[in-house]
Every structure is written in C-alpha cells, then in structure tokens.
N, C-alpha and C positions, 0 to 999 in steps of 0.2 A: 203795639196797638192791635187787637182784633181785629180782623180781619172785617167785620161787620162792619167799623166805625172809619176803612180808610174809603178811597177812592180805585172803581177797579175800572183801567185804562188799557188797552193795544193788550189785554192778555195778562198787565202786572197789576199788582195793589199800591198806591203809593200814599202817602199820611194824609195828604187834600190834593185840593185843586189846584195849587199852587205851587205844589211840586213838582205834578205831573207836566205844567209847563213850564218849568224849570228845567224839566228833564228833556222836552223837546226842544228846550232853547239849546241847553247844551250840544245835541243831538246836530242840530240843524249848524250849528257853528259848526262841529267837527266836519261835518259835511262840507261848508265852504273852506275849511284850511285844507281838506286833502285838495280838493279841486283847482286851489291853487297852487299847491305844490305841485299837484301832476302838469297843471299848465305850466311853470317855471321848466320844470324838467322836462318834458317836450319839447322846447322852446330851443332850449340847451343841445337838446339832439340835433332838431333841425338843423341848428346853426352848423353843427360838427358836419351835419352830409351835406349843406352848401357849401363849406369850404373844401370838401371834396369832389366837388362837384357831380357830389351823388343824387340821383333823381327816382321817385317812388316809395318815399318815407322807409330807407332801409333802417333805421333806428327802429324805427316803431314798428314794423313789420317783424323783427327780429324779436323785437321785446314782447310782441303779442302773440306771436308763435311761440314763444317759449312757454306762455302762458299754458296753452295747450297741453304743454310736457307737464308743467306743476304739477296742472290740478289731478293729475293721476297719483300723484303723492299724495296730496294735502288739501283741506279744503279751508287752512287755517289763510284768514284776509291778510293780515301783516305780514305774513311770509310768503302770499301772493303778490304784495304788493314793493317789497322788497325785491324781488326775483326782476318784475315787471321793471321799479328803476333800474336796476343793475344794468338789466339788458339793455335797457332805453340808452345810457350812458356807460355803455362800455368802452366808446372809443373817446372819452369828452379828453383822454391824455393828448391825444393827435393837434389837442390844439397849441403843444408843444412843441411840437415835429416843423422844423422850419417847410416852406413849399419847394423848395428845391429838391427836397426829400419825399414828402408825404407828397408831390403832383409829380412826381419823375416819369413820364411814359415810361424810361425803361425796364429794366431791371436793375435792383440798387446792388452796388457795390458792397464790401469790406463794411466800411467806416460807414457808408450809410446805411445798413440794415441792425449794425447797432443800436446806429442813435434811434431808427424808428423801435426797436425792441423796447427802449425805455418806456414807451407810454402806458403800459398796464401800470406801472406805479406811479408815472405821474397822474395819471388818472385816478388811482388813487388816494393819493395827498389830495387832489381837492374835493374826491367826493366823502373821507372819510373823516374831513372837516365839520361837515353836515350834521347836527348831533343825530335826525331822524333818519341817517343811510346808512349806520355804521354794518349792517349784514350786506348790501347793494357794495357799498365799496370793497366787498370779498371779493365781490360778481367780477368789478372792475380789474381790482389787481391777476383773478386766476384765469380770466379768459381766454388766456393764450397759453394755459395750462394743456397735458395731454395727456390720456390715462396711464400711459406706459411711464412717466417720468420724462419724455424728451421734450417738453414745451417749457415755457418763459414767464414768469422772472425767476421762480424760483426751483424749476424741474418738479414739483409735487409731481407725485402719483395716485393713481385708485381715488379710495374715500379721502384721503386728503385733503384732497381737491375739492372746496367748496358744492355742493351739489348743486347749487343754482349753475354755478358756472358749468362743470358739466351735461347740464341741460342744456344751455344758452349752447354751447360749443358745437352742438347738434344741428339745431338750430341755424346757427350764424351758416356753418357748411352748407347747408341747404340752399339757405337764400343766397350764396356766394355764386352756386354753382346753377341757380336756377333762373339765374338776371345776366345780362349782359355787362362784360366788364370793356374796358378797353382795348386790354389783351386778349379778348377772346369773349365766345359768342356763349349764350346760355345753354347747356342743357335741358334735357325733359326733367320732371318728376323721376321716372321711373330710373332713369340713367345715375342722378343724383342719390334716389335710395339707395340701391347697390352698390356704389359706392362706400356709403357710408356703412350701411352693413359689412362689407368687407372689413372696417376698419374697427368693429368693435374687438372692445379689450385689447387695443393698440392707441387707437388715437381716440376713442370714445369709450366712455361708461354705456358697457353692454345692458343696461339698465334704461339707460337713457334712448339707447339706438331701440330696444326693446318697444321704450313706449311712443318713440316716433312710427313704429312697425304699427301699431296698436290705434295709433291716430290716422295711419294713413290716410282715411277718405276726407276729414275735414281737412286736413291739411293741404292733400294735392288740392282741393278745393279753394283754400286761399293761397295758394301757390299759382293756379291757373288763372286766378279773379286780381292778384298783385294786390292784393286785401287785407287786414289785417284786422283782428277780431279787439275789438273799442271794451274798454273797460266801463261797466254800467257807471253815471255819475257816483261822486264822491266816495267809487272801491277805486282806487287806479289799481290796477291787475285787477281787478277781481270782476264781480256781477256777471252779467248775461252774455250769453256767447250771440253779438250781432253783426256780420258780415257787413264792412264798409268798401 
C-alpha cells in the first residue's frame, strides 16, 4: 500500500486505524506479561534471602548491579533482561539445601559443603524448566564458576564460562564483602575493589573486573545507599538507571 493511503503513527505507517491499535494492544499486553514475570521472579528471590535470613534485598541488589556491568556490553533488552533474572535467581537451588546445612553458623564440614555445592544445578533444573529463562538458567548453573577453571559444578574456565555469569561473579563478590555477614563484619568499597582486582584472570574475567573499574562511581554509590537500580516498567533489566 503507498505510503499516502496508510496511517502514519509514533513514527511508523501502518494500513488504518485499526491496526495501529492493534499494535498498541499487542504492545501494551507484552508489557503486562514482562511485569509479571519480573514480579513472580522477585518474589521467588525474596523468598530464597528470607530463608536465609538475608536482609537488604541481596537478590536484587545483586541482579541490578550486575545490570550495570551488562549494559557496557550490550544494549540488547532480552539479554538485559535474561542477565537481570539469572542474577535475581542464582541461589533459587538453596532451596534444596536442607537448614541444618545452608543456616550452619559454622563452617561446614566434608559431606556438608558437598551437598551445598549441589545447588547451582539444582537451580538449574527448575529454572531451565521455564521455556522464557533458558540463557538465565546458564547464569544459575555457572555462578560458582571461576575464570581459572577451579569453581563448581563443572570447573569451566575463561570464555566458557557464560558471560552473564561472569559478570554476576563480580558483582555477587562485592555485595558479599560489602554487607555484613554473620561471620564477619562489612568492608569499605575501596577494600572490596582491590581485592577483586587482585583476582583478575584467576578468579574473575579481567573484562568484567575491567568494567566494574569503569563503573566505579555509580556503583560505590549504590553500594554506600544499599540501593539497587529498578528496572523501568515492563524492561525487567533494562530502562532507566533510577536509584531506589
């Protein structure tokens, strides 16, 4: 149809009026199924750091700091938003891990840091169940991946190694070492970076430590604010960088 004879809307042409909102029906739907998938899967986190009796949305903190690392790669949504659940539900295996194991004040034993080993893949059986995670349950299975080969389940090394997950692995260290655990009290920002610097091309994608170097300032910023940067409605990872 020429171009004269259709309807020109938000910038496109489309054949009338009637497809144009057609096409914002569609538009507008897609828009309430991400919204609700990201709120299921939130949901799903929370649950996982209540039964740890984790406090400060480390899920989502974790997942939206990682975010930070992405978009230096990529400005593609779907593999924004893939990254963001991964990380959101990297630990959902834990909810395997009997409590005698996963709430141990002490240090585990033998036969119990086995059986916690297992949860990157059980986490991955149920997130890989999911037809729309199947890149997110990479996130899950490689997280406890390490660039040199000596991480879990599978010792991958380097590029091997999912890249979301090597991001996230950046990431989770941070938050690990920058919150208060049981065993032991929080470090600074700065304390934490050098660290982790120290450990590129051993236990991190020098790539990754690279563009956490790169982020610094927003970062120490939602690291100081215990903050974590909200995904705009219906991009989950993705949209506007807004400090909550």
């Amino acid at each position: 149809m020429p171009p004269e004879k259709m309807v020109l809307r938000g910038g496109s042409y489309f054949c009338c009026e009637g497809c144009y909102l057609g096409e914002i029906a569609v538009r507008t739907s897609r828009r309430a199924l991400d919204e609700a998938y990201l709120s299921l899967v939130e949901s799903l986190a929370a649950a996982i750091d209540a039964r740890e009796h984790e406090t400060g949305l480390h899920s989502k903190r974790v997942a939206c700091h990682t975010q930070v690392l992405a978009r230096r790669f990529t400005d593609d949504g779907d593999s924004l938003k893939q990254i963001y659940w991964g990380a959101l539900l990297h630990d959902i295996g834990k909810i395997a891990i009997p409590d005698a194991i996963l709430l141990k004040q002490g240090r585990l034993d033998g036969d119990e840091w086995r059986v916690m080993r297992t949860h990157p893949r059980r986490g991955y059986d149920i997130v890989v169940a999911v037809p729309f995670m199947q890149e997110a349950a990479q996130i899950v299975l490689h997280h406890e991946e390490r660039y040199d080969g000596s991480g879990y389940p599978d010792g991958l090394s380097g590029e091997s190694i999912p890249w979301g997950a090597r991001l996230f692995s950046v990431i989770d260290t941070l938050d690990a070492m920058t919150n208060d655990r049981p065993y032991r009290k929080a470090v600074s920002f700065d304390v934490a970076r050098d660290e982790i610097a120290k450990l590129a091309g051993r236990q991190f994608d020098p790539q990754a430590v690279a563009a956490l170097l790169a982020e610094e300032s927003l970062l120490r910023e939602m690291v100081d604010m215990k903050c974590y940067l909200r995904p705009a409605s219906g991009q989950a990872g993705g949209g506007d960088r807004r400090l909550t």
